[in-house]
N, C-alpha and C positions, 0 to 999 in steps of 0.2 A: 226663596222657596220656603214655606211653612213647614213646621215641622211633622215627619211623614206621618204622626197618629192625629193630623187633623185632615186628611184626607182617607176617606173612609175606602177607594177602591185600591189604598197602597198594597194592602195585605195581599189580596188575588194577583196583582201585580207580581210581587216579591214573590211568590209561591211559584207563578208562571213562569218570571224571567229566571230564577232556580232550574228549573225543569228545560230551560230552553238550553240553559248552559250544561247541562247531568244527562239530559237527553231524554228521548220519549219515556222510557219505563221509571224515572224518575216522577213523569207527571201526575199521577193517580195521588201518590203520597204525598208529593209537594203541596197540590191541590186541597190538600184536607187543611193548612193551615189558615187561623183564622187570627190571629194572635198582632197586636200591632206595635208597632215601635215607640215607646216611650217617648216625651218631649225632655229637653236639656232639664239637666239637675246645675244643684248648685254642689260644689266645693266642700260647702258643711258639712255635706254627707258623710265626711270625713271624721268628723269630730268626736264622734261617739259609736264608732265602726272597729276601733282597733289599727292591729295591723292589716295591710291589705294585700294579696299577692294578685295582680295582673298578668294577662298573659296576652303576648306579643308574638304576631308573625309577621316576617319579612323574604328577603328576596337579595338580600346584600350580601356578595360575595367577596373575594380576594380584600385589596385595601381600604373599603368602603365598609364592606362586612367585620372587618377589625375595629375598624375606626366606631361604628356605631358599638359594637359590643364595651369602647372604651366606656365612651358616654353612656351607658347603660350602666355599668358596673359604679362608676362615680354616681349617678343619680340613687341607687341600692344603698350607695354606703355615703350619702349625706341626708337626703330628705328626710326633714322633721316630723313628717306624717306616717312613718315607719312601712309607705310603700315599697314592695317589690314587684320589679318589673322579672317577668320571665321570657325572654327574646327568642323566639326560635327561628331557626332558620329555615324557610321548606323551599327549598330550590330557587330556581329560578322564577318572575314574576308571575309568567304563565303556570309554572307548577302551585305557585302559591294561592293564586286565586281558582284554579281551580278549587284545591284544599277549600278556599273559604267558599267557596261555590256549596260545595257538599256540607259543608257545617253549617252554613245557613240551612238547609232544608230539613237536617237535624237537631238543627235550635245548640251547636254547641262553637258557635264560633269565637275567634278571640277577643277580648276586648280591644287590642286597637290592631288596626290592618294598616300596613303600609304595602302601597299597592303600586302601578305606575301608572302616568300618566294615561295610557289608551284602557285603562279598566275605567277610566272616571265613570262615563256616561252608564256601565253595566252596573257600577257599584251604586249610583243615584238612583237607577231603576228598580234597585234589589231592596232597596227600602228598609232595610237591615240597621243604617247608622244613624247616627242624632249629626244633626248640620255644624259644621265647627263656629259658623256666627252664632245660632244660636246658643252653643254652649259659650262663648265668649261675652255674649250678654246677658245667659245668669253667671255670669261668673267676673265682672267687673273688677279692673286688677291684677287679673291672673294672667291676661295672656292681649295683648294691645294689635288689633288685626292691624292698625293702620304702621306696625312698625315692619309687616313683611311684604315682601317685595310684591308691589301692583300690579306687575305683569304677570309673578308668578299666583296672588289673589284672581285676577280674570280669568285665568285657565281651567282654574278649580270653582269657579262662581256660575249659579244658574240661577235665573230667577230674583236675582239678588241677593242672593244669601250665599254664605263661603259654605263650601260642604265639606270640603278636608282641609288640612293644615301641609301645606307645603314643605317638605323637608329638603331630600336631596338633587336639586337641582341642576340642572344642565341646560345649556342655551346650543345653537349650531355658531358654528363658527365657519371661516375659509382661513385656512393653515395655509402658509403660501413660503416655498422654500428663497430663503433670501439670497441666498447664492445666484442661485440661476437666475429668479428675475432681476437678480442685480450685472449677470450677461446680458442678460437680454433688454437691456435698458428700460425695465417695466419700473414703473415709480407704485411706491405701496398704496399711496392715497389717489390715484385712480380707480381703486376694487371698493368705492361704494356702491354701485349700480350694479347689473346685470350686463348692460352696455359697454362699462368698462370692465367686466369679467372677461369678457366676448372678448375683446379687443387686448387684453393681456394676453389671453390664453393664445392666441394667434399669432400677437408678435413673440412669443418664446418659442412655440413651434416651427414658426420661419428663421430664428435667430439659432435655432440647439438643434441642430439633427440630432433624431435620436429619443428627445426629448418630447414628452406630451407637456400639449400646455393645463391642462386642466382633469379633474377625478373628481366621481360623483359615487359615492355607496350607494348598492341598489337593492340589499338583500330587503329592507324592510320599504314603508312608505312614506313615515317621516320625510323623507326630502321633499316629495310631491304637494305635502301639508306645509311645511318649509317655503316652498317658495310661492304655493300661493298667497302665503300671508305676506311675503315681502312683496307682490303686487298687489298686496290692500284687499284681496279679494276675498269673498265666504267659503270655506268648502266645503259646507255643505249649510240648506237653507230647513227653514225662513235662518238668519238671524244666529247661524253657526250652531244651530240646537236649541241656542241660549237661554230660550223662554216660551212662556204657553207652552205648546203640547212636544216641541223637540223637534227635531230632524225629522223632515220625509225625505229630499233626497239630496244628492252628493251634486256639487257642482264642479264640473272641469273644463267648461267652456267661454268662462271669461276673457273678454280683448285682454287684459293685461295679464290673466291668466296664461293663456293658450303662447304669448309673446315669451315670456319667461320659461316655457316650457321650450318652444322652438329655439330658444338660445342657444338651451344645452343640447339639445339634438342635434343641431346643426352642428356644432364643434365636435360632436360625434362625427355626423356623414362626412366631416368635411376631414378627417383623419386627424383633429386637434388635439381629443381628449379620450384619456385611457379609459378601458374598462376591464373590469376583473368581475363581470358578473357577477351572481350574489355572494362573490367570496370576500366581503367586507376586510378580513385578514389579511388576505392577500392584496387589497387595495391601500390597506394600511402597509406594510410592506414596504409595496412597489413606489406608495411615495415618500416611506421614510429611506430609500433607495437612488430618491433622485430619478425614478421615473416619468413622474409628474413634477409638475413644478407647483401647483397649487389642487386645492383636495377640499369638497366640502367633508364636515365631520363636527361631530359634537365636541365640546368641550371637554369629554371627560376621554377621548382619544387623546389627547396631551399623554399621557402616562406610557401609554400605548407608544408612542414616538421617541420618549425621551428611553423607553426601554431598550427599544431596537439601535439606540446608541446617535439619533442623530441629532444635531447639532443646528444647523443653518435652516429654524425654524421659527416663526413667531405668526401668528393671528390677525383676521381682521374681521370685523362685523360680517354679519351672513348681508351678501348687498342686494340693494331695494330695487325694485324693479317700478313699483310703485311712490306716491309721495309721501315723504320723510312721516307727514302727520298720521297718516292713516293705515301706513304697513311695518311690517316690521319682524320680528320672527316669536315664535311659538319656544315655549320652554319645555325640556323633557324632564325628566326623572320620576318622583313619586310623590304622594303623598299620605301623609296618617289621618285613618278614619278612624271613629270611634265607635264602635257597636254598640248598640240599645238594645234591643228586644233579648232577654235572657240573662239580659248581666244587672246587679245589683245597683244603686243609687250609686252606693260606697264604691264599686268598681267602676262605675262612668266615671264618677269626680276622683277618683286614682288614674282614671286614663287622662283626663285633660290636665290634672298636675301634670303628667308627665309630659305631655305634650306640650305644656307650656314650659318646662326646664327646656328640652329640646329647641325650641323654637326662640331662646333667648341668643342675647349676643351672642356671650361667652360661649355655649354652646356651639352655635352656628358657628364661631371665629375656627373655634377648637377641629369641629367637624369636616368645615372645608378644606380647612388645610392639611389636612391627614388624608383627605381621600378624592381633593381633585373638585369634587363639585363646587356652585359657586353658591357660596350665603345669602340663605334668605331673608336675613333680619337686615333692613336698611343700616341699622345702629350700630352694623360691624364695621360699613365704611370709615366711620371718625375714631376707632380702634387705631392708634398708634403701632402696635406690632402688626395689624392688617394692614395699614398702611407701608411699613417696613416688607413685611411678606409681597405685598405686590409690586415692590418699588422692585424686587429680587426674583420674581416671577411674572413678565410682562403678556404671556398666554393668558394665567389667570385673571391678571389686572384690566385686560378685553374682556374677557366674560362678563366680569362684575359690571364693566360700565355697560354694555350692551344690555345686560339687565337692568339696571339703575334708569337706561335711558327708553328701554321699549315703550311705544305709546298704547295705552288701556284704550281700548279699538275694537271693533267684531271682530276684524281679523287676523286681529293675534289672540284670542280667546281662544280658538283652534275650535273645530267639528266636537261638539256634544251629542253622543248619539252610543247606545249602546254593542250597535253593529259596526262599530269602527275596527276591532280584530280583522272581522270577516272582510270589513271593504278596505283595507292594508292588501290583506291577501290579491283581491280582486284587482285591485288598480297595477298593481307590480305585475303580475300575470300580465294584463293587457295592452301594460306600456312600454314593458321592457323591451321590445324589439324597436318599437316608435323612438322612445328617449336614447338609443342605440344609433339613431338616425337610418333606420334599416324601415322602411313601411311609410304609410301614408299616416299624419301623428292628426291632424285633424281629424282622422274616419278614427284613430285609437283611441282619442282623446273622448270620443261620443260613446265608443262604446265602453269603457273604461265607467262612464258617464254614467250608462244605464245602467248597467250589470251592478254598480254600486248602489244604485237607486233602489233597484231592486234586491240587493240583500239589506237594507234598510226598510224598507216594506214590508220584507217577510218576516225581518224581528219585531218591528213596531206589531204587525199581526198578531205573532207568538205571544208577544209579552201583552199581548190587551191595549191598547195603545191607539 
């Protein structure tokens, strides 16, 4: 993607998709803005700038929200360029981006936005930040895109160019209690497929009264996006957003799609597998409790389990439904943008320093292991104390490889598209009864289909598009 001040209808764009997210009485004002986004600077800016103070919003709470405040405080009190970072915390993701929602339309947003994953496609449309490849190539040296991780570069790449910088990271996992399937004579290395999901979960059920064989979290949509990717499929077309003009609409009726889905509905109808409705807690819980025997879940639920005191737990890849080459799973977490329009030379090249200390080993070594996500710099794996750390933690030591190993695919790219809040919302609504094994999932699956299409249509509208 070129950088946004060489596209001359960014600006009305950014003003609209502002206004879509602020709401109609927002529009008029947003509307007047004519102003456009810088292209990358270089680093020097630095040199004859002084000191620099930056300011930083995020969304990182309890052990994670420490952990970066660490890394933050170190980067203050060594950098030779006499930057300071100023880290604020504005709630949760949703709260935070609204925040930047409003500051763009006011021209007073932060220099760098650490955002999560489902803001990508609004935060590319708001036309607000300068692309992280291109500031990686006026800035040669500072920051090596090819040392972070390629599954988690495809996620955040449209057009060809990286737009943010991947920070803290989360892959899905299945957490599978080893006790029980070790009753139930389930062997672990059967749960790479969906098939052998299916057929685990069944024989623990028929082996454990009492006992479910399998748990799925259903507050959010993640899963849904989850496991089309592990049957190779787009979720939404052309091309998962990826390129040219973006997503028109949502796909959910692919053969290896719709298969994957009937898996886990079926172990629902068929009384296999538990459900705790959108009370995600409570499904954490019920299987750090031995109610389930295996539980999809992100990586950073580890903390979560080891809290609640249980023991007879370890991981295994989110399993493929699809083939090895072509599926695979989608990464969560966040990542750091850099705002352009409003902020100084000297405060761009103060944000991608810093983003470039973050995004180094050490950093990343330091980072993950204090708060559970998995490192993004390739170059922590040959880390000898990383290495020790995961030889002593075999949950996180899954994650990393599962990341290390995802194939750069359309469909682990995941749906680019700005309405993806909106189509979370829509899909859960119109599945949860279907994936429940309660309804006809074919007829849910269509309309789950449209209704998404359609709030995808009506932002591409809103925003100009």
């Amino acid at each position: 993607m070129p950088a946004p001040s060489r596209r001359s209808p960014r600006p009305r764009r950014r003003a609209v998709v502002v206004a879509i997210a602020l709401g109609a009485t927002a529009l008029t004002g947003a509307c007047s803005s004519s102003a456009s986004t810088p292209g990358a600077v270089s680093t020097s800016a630095l040199a004859s700038a002084g000191p620099v103070t930056i300011t930083l919003w995020h969304g990182l709470g309890g052990a994670p929200g420490d952990a970066f405040a660490k890394v933050v405080s170190e980067f203050n009190a060594t950098n030779p360029q006499h930057i300071t970072v100023d880290a604020v915390f504005q709630g949760s993701y949703d709260d935070a981006l609204t925040k930047y929602t409003a500051a763009a339309r006011d021209g007073s947003t932060p220099d760098v936005m650490l955002t999560n994953d489902i803001s990508t496609g609004f935060m590319h449309d708001l036309g607000q930040t300068v692309p992280a490849g291109d500031l990686a190539k006026a800035n040669p040296g500072s920051l090596d895109l090819e040392h972070l991780s390629p599954a988690a570069r495809n996620y955040y790449t449209a057009d060809g160019t990286l737009l943010a910088v991947p920070f803290n990271t989360s892959v899905p996992l299945l957490y599978v209690n080893t006790d029980l399937l070790a009753k139930a004579g389930v062997d672990t290395s059967t749960l790479g497929t969906t098939d052998g999901l299916d057929a685990a979960a069944r024989k623990v059920a028929a082996a454990l009264p009492g006992v479910k064989g399998f748990a799925l979290p259903q507050a959010g949509g993640w899963w849904y996006e989850q496991m089309t990717a592990a049957a190779g499929e787009p979720y939404c077309t052309p091309d998962n957003g990826r390129s040219g003009g973006g997503a028109t609409a949502l796909s959910l009726t692919g053969p290896a799609q719709q298969q994957a889905f009937a898996t886990v509905a079926g172990l629902a109808r068929d009384g296999v597998s538990l459900s705790t409705g959108s009370d995600d807690n409570a499904l954490l819980n019920a299987f750090a409790s031995g109610q389930a025997a295996m539980m999809f879940n992100s990586s950073g639920a580890y903390s979560g389990l080891v809290k609640a005191g249980m023991k007879d737990v370890t991981a295994v890849p989110l399993p493929l439904s699809g083939p090895a080459a072509s599926s695979g799973p989608l990464i969560g977490g966040a990542a750091l943008w850099v705002s352009g329009q409003g902020h100084s030379e000297a405060q761009q090249a103060a944000a991608w320093t810093f983003i470039s200390y973050l995004s180094s080993a050490e950093v990343q070594e330091e980072f993950s292991q204090a708060s559970g996500y998995v490192p993004v710099n390739t170059q922590v794996a040959s880390s000898s104390t990383e290495q020790s750390y995961l030889a002593a933690n075999p949950v996180a030591a899954v994650a990393a490889k599962e990341l290390a190993e995802a194939p750069v695919v359309p469909a682990t790219a995941g749906c680019l598209t700005g309405a993806l809040p909106t189509v979370r919302k829509t899909v859960v609504a119109d599945l949860s009864q279907a994936i429940n094994g309660q309804g006809d999932l074919a007829a849910a699956l269509a309309k789950a289909e449209a209704d998404a299409t359609r709030n995808i249509t009506d932002y591409r509208a809103q925003a100009g598009k």
